[in-house]
mmCIF file as Biopython writes it, N, C-alpha, C and O atoms, coordinates in Angstrom:
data_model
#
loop_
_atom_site.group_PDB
_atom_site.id
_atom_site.type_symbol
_atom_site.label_atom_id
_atom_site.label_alt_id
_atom_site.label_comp_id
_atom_site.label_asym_id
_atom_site.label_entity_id
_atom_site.label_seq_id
_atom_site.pdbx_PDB_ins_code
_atom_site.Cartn_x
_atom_site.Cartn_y
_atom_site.Cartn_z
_atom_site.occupancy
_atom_site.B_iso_or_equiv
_atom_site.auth_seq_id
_atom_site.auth_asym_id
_atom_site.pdbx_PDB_model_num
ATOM 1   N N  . UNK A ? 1  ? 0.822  -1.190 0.000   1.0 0.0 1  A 1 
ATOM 2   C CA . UNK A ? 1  ? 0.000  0.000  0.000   1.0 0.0 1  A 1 
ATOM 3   C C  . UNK A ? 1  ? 0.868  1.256  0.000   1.0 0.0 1  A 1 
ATOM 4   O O  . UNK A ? 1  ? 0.971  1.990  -0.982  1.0 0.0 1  A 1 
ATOM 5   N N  . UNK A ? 2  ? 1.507  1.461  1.208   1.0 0.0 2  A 1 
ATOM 6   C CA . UNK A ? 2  ? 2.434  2.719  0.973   1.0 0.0 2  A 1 
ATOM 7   C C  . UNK A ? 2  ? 3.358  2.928  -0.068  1.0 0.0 2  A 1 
ATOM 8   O O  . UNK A ? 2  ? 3.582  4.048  -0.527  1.0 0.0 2  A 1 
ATOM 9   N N  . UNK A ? 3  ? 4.078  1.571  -0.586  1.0 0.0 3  A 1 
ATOM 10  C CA . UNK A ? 3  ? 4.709  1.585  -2.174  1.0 0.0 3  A 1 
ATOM 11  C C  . UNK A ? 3  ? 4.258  2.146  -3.390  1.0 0.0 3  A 1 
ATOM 12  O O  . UNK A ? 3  ? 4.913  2.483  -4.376  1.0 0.0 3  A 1 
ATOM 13  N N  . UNK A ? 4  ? 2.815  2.204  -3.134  1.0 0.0 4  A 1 
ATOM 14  C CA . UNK A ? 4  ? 1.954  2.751  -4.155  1.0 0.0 4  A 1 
ATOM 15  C C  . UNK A ? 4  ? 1.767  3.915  -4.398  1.0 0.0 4  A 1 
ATOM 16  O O  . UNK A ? 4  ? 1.197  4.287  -5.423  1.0 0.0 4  A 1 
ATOM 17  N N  . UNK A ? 5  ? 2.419  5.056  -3.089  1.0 0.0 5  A 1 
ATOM 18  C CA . UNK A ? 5  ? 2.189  6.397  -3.099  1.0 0.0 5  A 1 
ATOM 19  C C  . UNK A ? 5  ? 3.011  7.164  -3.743  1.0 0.0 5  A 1 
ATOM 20  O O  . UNK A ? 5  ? 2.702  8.280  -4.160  1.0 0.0 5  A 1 
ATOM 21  N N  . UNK A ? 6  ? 4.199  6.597  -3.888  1.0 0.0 6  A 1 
ATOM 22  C CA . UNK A ? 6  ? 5.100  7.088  -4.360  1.0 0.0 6  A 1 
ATOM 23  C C  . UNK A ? 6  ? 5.318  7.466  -6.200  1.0 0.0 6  A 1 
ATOM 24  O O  . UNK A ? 6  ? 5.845  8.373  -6.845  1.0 0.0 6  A 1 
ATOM 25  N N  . UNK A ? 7  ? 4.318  5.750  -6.626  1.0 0.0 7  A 1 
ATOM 26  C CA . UNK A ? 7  ? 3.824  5.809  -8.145  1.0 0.0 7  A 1 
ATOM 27  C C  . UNK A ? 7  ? 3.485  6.603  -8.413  1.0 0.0 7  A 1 
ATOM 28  O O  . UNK A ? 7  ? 4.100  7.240  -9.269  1.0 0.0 7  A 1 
ATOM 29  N N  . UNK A ? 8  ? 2.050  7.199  -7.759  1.0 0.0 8  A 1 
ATOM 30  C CA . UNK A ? 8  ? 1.331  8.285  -7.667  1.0 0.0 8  A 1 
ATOM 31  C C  . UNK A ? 8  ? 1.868  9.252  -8.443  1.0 0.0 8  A 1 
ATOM 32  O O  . UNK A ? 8  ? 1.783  9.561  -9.631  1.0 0.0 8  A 1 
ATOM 33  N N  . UNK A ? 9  ? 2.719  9.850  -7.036  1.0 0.0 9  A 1 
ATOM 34  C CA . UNK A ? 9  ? 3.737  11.318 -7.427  1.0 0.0 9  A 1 
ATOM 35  C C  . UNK A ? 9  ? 4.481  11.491 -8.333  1.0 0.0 9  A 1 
ATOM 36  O O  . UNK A ? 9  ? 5.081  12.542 -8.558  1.0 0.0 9  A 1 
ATOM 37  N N  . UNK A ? 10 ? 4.567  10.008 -9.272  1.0 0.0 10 A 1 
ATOM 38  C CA . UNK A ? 10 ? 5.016  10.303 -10.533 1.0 0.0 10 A 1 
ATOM 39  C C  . UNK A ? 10 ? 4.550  10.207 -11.641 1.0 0.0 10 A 1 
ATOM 40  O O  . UNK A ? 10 ? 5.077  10.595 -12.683 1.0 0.0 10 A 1 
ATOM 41  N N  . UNK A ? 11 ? 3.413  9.626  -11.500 1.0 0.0 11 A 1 
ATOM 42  C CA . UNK A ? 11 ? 2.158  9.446  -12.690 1.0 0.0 11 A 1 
ATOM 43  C C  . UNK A ? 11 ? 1.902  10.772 -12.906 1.0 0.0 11 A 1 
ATOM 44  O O  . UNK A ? 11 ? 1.682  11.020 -14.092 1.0 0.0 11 A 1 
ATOM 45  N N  . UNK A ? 12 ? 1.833  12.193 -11.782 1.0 0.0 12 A 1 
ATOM 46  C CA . UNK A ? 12 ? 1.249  12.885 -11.951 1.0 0.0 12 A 1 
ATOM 47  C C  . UNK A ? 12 ? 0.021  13.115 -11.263 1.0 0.0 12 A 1 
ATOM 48  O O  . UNK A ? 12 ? -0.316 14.207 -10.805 1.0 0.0 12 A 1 
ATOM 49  N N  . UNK A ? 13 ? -0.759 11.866 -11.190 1.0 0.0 13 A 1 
ATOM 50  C CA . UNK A ? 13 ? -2.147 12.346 -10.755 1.0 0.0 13 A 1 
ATOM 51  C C  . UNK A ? 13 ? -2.596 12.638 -9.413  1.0 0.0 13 A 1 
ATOM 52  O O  . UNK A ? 13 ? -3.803 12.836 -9.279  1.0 0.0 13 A 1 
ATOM 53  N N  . UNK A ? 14 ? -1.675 12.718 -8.149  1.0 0.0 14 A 1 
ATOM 54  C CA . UNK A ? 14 ? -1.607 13.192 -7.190  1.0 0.0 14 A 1 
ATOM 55  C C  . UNK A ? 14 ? -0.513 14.299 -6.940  1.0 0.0 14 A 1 
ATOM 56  O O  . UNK A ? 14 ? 0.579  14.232 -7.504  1.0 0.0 14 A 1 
ATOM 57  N N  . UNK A ? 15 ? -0.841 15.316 -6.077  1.0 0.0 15 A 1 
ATOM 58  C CA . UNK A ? 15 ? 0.267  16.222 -5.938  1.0 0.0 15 A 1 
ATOM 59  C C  . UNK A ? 15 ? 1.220  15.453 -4.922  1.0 0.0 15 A 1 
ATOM 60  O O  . UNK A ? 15 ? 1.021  14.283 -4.597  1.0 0.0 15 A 1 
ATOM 61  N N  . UNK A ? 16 ? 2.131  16.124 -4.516  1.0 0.0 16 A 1 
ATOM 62  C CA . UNK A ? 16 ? 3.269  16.162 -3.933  1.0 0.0 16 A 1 
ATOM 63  C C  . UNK A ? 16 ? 3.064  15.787 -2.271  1.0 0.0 16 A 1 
ATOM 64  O O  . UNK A ? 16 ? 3.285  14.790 -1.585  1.0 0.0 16 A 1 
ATOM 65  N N  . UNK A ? 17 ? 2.407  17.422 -1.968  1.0 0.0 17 A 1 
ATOM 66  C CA . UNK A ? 17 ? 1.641  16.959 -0.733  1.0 0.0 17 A 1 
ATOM 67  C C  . UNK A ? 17 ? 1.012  16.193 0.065   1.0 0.0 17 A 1 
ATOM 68  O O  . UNK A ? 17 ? 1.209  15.858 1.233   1.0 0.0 17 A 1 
ATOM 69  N N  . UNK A ? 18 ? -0.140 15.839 -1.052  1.0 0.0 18 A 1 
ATOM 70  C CA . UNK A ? 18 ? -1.031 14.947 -0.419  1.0 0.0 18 A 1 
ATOM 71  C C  . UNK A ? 18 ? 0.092  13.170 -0.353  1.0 0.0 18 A 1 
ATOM 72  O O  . UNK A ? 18 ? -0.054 12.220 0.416   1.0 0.0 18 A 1 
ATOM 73  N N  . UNK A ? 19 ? 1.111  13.358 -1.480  1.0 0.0 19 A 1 
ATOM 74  C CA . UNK A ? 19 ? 2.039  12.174 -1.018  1.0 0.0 19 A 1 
ATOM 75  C C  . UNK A ? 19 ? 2.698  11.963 0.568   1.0 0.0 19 A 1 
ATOM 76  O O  . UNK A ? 19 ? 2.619  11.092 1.434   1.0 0.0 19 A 1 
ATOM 77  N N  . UNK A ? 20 ? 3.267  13.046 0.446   1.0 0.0 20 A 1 
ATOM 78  C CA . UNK A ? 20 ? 3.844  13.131 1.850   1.0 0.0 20 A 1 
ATOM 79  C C  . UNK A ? 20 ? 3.018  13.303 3.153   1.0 0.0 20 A 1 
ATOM 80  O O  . UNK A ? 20 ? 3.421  12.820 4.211   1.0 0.0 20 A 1 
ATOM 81  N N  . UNK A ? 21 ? 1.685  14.103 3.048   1.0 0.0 21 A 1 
ATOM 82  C CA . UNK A ? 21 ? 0.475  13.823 3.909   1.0 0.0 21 A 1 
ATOM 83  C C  . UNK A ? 21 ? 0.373  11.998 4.177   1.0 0.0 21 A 1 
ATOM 84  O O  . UNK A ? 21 ? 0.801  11.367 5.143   1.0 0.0 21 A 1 
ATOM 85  N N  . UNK A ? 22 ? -0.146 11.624 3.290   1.0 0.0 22 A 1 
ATOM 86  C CA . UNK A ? 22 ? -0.416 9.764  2.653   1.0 0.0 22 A 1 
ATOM 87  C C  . UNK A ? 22 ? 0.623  8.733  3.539   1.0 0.0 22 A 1 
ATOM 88  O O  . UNK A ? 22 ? 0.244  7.640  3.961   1.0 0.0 22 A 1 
ATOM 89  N N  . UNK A ? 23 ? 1.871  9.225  3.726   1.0 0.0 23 A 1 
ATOM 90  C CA . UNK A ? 23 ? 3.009  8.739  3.802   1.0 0.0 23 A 1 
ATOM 91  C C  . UNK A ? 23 ? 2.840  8.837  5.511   1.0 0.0 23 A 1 
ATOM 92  O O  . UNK A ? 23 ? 2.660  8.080  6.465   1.0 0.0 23 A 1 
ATOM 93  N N  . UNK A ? 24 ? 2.967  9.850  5.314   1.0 0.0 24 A 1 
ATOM 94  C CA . UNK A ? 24 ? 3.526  10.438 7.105   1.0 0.0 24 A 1 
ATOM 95  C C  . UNK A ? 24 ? 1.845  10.084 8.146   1.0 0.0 24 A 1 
ATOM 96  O O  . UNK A ? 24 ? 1.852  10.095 9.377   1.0 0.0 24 A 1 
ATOM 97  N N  . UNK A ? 25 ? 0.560  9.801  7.300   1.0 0.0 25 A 1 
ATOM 98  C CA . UNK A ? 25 ? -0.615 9.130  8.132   1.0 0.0 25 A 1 
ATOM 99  C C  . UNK A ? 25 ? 0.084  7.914  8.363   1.0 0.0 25 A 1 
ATOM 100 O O  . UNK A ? 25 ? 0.395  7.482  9.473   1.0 0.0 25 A 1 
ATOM 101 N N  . UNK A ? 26 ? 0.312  7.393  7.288   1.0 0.0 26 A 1 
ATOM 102 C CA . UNK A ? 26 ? 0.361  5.501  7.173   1.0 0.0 26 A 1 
ATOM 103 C C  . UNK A ? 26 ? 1.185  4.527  8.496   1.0 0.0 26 A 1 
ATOM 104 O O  . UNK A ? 26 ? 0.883  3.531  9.154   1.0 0.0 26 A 1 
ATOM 105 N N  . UNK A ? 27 ? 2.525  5.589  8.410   1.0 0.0 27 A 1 
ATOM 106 C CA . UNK A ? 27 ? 3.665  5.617  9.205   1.0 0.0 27 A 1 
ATOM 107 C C  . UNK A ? 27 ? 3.412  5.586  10.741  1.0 0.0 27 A 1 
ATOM 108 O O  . UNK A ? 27 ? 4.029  4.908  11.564  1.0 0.0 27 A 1 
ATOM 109 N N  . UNK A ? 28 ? 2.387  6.450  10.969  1.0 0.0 28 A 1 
ATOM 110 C CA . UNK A ? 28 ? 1.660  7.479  12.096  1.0 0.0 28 A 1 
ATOM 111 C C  . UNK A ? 28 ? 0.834  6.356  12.911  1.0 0.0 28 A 1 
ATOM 112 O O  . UNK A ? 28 ? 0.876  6.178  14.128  1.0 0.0 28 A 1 
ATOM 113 N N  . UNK A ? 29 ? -0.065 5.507  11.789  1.0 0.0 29 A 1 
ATOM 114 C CA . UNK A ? 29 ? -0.779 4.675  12.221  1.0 0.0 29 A 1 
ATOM 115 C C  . UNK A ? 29 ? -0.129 3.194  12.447  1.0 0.0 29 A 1 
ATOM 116 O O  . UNK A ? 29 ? -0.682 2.284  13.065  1.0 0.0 29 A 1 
ATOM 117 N N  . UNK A ? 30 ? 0.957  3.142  11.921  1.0 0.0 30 A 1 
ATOM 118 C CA . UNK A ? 30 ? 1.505  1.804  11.840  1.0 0.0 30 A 1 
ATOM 119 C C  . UNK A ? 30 ? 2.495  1.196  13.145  1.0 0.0 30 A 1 
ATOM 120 O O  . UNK A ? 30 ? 2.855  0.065  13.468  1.0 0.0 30 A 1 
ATOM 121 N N  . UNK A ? 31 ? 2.796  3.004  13.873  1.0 0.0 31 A 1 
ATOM 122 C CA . UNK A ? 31 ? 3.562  3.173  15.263  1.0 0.0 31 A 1 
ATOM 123 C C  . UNK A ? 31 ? 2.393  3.409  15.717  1.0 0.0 31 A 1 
ATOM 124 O O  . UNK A ? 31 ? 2.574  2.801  16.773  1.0 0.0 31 A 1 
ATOM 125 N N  . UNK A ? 32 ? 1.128  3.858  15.824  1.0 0.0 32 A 1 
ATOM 126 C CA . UNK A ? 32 ? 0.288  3.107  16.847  1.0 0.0 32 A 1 
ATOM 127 C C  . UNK A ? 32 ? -0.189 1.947  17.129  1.0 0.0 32 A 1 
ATOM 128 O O  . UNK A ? 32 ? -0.393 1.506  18.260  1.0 0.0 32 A 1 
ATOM 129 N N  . UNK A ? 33 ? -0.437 1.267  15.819  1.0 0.0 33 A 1 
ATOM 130 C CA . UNK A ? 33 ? -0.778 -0.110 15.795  1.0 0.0 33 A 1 
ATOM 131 C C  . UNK A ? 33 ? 0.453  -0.644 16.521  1.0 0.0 33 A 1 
ATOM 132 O O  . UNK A ? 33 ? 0.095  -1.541 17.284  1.0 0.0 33 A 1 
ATOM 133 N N  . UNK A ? 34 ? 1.643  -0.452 16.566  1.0 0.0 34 A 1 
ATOM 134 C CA . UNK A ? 34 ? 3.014  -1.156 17.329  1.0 0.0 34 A 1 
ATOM 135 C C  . UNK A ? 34 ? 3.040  -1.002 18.926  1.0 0.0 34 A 1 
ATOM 136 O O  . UNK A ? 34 ? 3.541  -1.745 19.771  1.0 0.0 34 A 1 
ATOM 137 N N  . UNK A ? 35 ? 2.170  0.491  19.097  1.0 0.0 35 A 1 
ATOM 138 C CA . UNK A ? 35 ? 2.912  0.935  20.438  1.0 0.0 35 A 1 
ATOM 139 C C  . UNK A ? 35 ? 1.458  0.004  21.150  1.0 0.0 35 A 1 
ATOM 140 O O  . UNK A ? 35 ? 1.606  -0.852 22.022  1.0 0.0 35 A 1 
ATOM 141 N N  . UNK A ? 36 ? 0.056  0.408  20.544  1.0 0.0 36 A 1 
ATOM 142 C CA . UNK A ? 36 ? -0.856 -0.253 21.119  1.0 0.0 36 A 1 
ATOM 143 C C  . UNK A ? 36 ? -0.692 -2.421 21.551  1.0 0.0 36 A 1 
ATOM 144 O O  . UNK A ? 36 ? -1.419 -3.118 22.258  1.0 0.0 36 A 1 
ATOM 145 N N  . UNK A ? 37 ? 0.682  -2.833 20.655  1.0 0.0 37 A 1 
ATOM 146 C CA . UNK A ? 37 ? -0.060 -4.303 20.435  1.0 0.0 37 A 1 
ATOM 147 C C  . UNK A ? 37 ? 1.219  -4.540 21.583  1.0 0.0 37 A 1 
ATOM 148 O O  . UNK A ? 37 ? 1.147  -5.520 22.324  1.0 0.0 37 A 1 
ATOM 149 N N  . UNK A ? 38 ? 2.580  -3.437 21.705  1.0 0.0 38 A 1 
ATOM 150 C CA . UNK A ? 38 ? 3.533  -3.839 22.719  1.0 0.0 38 A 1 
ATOM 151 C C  . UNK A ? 38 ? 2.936  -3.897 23.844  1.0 0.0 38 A 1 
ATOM 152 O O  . UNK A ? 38 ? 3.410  -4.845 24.470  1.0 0.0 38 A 1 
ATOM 153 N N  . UNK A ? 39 ? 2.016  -3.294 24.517  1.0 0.0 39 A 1 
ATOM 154 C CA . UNK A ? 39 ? 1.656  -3.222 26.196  1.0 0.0 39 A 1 
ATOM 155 C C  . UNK A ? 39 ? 2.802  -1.983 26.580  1.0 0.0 39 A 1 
ATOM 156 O O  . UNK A ? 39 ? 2.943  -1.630 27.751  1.0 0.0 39 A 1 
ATOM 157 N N  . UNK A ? 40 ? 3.251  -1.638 25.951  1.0 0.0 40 A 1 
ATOM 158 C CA . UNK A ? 40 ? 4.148  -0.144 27.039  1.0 0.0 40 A 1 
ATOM 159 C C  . UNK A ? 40 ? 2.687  0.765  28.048  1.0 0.0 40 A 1 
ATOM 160 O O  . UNK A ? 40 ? 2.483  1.296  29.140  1.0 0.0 40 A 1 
ATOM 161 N N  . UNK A ? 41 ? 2.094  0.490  26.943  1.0 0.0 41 A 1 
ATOM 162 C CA . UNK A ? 41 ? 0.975  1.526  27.509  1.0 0.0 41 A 1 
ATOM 163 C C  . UNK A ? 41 ? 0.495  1.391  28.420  1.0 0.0 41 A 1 
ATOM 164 O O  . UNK A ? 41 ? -0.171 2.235  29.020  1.0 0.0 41 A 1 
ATOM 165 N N  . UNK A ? 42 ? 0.776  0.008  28.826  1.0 0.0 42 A 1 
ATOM 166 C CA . UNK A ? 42 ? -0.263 -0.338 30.393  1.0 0.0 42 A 1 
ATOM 167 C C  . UNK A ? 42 ? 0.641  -0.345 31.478  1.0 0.0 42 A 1 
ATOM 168 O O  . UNK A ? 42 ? 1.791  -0.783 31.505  1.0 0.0 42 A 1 
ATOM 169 N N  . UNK A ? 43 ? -0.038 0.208  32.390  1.0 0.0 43 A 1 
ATOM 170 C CA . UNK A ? 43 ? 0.516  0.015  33.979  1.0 0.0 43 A 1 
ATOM 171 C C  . UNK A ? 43 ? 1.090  -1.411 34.701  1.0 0.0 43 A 1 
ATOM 172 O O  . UNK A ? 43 ? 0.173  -2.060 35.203  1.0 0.0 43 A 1 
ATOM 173 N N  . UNK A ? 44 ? 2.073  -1.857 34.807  1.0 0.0 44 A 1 
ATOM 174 C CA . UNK A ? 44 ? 2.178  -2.587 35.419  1.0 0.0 44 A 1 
ATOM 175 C C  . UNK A ? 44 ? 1.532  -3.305 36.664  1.0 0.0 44 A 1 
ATOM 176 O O  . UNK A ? 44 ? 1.177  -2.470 37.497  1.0 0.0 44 A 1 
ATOM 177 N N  . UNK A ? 45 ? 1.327  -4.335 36.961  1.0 0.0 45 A 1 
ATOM 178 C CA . UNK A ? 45 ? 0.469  -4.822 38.178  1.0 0.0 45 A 1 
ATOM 179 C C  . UNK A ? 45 ? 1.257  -4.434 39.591  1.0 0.0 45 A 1 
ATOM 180 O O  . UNK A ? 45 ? 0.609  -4.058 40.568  1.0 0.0 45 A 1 
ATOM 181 N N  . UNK A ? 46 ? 2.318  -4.522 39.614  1.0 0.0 46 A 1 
ATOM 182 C CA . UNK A ? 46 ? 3.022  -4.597 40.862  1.0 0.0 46 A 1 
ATOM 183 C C  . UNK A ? 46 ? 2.917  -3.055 41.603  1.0 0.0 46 A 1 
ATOM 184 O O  . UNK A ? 46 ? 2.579  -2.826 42.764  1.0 0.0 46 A 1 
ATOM 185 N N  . UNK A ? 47 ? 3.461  -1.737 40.179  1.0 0.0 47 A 1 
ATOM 186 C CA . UNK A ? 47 ? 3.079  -0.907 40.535  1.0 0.0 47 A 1 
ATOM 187 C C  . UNK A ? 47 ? 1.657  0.045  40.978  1.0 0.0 47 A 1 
ATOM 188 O O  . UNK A ? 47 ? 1.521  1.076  41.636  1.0 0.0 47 A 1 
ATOM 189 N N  . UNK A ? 48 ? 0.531  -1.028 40.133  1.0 0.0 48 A 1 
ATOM 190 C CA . UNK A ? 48 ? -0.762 -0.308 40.538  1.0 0.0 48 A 1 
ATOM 191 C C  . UNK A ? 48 ? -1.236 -1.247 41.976  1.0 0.0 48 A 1 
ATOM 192 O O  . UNK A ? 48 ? -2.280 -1.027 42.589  1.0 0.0 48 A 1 
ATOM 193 N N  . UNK A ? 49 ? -0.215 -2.341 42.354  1.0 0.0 49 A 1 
ATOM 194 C CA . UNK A ? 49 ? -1.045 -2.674 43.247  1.0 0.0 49 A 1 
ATOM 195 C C  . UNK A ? 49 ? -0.441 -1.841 44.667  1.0 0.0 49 A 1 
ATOM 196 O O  . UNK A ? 49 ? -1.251 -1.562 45.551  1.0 0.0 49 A 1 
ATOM 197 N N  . UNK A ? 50 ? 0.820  -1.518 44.804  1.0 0.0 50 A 1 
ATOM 198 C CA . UNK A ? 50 ? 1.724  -0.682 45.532  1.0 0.0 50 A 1 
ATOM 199 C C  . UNK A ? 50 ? 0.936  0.455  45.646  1.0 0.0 50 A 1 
ATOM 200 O O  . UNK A ? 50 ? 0.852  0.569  46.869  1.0 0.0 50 A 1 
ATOM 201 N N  . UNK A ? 51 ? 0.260  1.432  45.126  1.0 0.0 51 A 1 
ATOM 202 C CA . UNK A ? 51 ? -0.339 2.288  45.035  1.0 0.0 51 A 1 
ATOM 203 C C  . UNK A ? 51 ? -1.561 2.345  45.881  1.0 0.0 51 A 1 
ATOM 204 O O  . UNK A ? 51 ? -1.723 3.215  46.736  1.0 0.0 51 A 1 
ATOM 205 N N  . UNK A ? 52 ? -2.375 1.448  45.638  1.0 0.0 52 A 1 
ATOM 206 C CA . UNK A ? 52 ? -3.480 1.264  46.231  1.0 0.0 52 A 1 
ATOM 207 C C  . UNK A ? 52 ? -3.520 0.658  47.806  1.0 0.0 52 A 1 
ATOM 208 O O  . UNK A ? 52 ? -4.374 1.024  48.613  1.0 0.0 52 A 1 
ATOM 209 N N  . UNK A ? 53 ? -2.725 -0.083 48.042  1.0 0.0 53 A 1 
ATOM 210 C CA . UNK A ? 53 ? -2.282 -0.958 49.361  1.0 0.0 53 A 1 
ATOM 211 C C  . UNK A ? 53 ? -1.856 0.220  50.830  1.0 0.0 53 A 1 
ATOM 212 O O  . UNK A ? 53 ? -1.684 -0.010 52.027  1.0 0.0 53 A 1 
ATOM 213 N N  . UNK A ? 54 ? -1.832 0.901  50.391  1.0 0.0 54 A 1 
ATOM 214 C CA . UNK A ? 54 ? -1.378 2.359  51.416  1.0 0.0 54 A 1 
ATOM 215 C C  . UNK A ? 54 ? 0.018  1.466  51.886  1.0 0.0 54 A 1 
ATOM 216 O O  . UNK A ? 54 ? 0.947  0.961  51.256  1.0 0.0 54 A 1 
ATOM 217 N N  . UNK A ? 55 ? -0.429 1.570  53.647  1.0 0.0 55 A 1 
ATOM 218 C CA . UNK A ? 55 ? 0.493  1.122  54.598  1.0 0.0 55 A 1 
ATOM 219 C C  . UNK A ? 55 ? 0.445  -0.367 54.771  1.0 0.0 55 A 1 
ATOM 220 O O  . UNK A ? 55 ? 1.048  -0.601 55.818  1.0 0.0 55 A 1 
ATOM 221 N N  . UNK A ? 56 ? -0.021 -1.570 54.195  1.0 0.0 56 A 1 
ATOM 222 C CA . UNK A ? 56 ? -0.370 -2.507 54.325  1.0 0.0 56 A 1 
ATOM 223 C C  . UNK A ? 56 ? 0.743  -3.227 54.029  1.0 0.0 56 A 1 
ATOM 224 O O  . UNK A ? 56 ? 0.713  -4.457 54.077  1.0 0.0 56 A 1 
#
């Protein structure tokens, strides 16, 4: 898919912009799809349970 954008910009029938717009979404979404499927994003158990436990 993204290989294809580049055709584009030389066929002519897309501008320039909207290539590099095209490009820099694809990219955008492809490091969320990564960051969402690693787990960085989630809280660890040990630390949310430390948190909640007060003085216990």
């Amino acid at each position: 898919m993204i290989d294809q954008l580049p055709l584009l910009a030389e066929a002519g029938g897309v501008p320039a912009p909207a290539i590099g717009i095209g490009m820099f979404l694809s990219l955008m979404a492809l490091l969320g799809i990564t960051w969402l499927i690693s787990g960085n994003h989630q809280r660890h158990k040990d630390e949310q349970h430390s948190r909640t436990d007060g003085d216990h």
